[in-house]
C-alpha positions as CSV (number, residue, x, y, z in Angstrom):
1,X,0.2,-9.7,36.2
2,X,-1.5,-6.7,34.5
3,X,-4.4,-6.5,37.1
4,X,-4.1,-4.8,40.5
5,X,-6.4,-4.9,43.2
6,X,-7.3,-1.0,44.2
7,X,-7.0,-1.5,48.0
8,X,-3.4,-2.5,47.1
9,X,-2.7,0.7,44.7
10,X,-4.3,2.8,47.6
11,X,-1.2,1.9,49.8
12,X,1.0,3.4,47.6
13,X,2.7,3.0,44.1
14,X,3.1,-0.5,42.8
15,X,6.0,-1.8,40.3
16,X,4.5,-3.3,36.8
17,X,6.5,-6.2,35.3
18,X,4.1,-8.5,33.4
19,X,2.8,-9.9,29.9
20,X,0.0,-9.9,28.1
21,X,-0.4,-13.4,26.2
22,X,-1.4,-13.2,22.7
23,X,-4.4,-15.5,23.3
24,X,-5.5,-13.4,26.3
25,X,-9.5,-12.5,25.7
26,X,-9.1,-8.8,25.3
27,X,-7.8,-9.0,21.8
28,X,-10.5,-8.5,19.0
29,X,-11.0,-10.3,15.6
30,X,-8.5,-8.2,13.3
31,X,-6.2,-7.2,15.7
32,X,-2.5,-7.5,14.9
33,X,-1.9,-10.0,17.8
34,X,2.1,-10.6,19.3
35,X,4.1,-13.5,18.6
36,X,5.4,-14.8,21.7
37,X,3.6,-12.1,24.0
38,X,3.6,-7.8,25.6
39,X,6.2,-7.6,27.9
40,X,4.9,-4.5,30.1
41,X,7.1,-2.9,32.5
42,X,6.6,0.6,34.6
43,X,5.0,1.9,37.5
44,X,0.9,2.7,39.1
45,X,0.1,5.1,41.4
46,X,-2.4,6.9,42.8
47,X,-3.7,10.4,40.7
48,X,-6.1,11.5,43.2
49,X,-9.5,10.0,44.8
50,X,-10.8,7.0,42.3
51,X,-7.9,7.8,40.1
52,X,-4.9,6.1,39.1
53,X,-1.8,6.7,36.5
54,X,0.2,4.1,34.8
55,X,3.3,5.0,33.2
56,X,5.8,2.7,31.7
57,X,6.3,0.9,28.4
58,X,5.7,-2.2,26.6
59,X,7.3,-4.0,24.0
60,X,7.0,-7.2,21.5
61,X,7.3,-8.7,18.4
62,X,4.2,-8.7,15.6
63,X,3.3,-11.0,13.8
64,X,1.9,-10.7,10.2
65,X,2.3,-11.6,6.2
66,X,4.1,-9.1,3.7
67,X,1.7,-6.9,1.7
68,X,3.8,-7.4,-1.2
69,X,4.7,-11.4,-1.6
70,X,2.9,-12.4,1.5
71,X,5.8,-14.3,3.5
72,X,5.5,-14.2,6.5
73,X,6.3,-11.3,8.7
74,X,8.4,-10.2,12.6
75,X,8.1,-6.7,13.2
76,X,9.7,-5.5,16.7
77,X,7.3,-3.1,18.4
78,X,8.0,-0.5,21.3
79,X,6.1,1.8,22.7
80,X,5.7,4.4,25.7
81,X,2.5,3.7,27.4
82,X,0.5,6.2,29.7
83,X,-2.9,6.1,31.0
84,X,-5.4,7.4,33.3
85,X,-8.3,4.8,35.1
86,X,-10.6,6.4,36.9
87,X,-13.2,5.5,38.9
88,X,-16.8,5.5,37.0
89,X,-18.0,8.1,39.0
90,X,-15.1,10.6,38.6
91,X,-16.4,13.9,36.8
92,X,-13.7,13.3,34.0
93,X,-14.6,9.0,33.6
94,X,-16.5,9.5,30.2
95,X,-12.9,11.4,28.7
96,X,-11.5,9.3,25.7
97,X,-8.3,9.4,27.3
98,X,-9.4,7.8,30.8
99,X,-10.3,4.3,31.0
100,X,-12.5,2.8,33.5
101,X,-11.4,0.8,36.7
102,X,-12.3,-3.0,36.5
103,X,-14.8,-5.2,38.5
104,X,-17.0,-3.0,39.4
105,X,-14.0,0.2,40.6
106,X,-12.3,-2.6,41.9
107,X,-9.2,-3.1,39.9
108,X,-7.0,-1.4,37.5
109,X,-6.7,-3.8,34.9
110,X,-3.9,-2.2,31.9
111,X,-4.7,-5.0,29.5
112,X,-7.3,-2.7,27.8
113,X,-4.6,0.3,27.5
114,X,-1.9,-2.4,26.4
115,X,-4.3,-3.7,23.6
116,X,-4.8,-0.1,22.9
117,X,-1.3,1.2,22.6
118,X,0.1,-2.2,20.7
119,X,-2.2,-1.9,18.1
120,X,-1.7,1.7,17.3
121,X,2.2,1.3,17.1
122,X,1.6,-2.2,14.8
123,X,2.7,-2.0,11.2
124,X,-1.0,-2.5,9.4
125,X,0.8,-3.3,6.3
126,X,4.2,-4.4,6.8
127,X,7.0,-4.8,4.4
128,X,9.4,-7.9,4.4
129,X,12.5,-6.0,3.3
130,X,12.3,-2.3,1.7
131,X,13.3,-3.5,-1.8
132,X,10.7,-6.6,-1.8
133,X,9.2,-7.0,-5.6
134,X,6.0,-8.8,-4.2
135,X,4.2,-11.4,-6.3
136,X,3.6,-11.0,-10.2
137,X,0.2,-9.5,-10.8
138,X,-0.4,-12.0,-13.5
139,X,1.0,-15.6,-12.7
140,X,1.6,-15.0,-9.2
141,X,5.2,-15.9,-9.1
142,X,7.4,-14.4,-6.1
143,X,9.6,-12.2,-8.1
144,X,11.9,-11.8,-5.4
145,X,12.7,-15.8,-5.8
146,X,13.3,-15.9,-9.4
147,X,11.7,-13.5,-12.3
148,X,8.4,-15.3,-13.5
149,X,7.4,-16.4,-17.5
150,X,5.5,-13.1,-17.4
151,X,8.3,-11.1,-17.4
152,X,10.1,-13.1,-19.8
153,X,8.0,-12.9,-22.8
């Protein structure tokens, strides 16, 4: 569960061990989506009236195509993840670095700041292997399977 009631936080801090599916709606078109899910583990509490801080981490694998022979790709991805939600009325809400509480002030919902953080610390174009040759520019061929007729003649 990445979606906490306020009323709940306002008791006191609340342990985060939850997963954010890669076919949960807050992904966008384009975004580099996980394989098998976000793991997301650390720790809410409060940060004053309206306010709340999240701190913990997240972690996952990617999922993408090699930008040099396009097979297909499994990057590993870990980050540390920190946010601030604050209430829309808070004197600091329009910030970049605070997001906005859910439902209506409602909820802390860290889906948002997940999406956020996994696809800043996604490869945008990931590699295969280091020494990868990629695909001939002329025939196409995967040059790290065999050399093609290009390169023979």
């Amino acid at each position: 569960m990445l979606s906490f009631p306020v009323r709940v936080l306002s008791q006191g801090a609340v342990q985060v061990d939850g997963d954010l599916a890669p076919d949960d709606p807050v992904w966008l078109e384009g975004d580099s989506r996980p394989v098998r899910g976000v793991h997301v583990t650390g720790r809410i509490s409060g940060a004053g009236s309206g306010r709340f801080y999240f701190s913990g981490a997240l972690s996952g694998v990617a999922g993408g195509e090699c930008r040099r022979c396009l097979a297909p790709v499994e990057i590993a991805v870990q980050s540390d993840l920190h946010a601030i939600f604050a209430d829309a009325s808070d004197e600091n809400a329009d910030e970049p670095d605070v997001l906005p509480l859910g439902e209506g002030g409602l909820t802390v919902d860290l889906r948002p700041a997940v999406r956020e953080q996994w696809v800043l610390e996604t490869a945008v174009l990931p590699l295969c292997r280091p020494e990868c040759l990629g695909l001939c520019p002329t025939c196409g061929a995967d040059r790290n399977t065999s050399p093609c007729a290009c390169s023979l003649s």
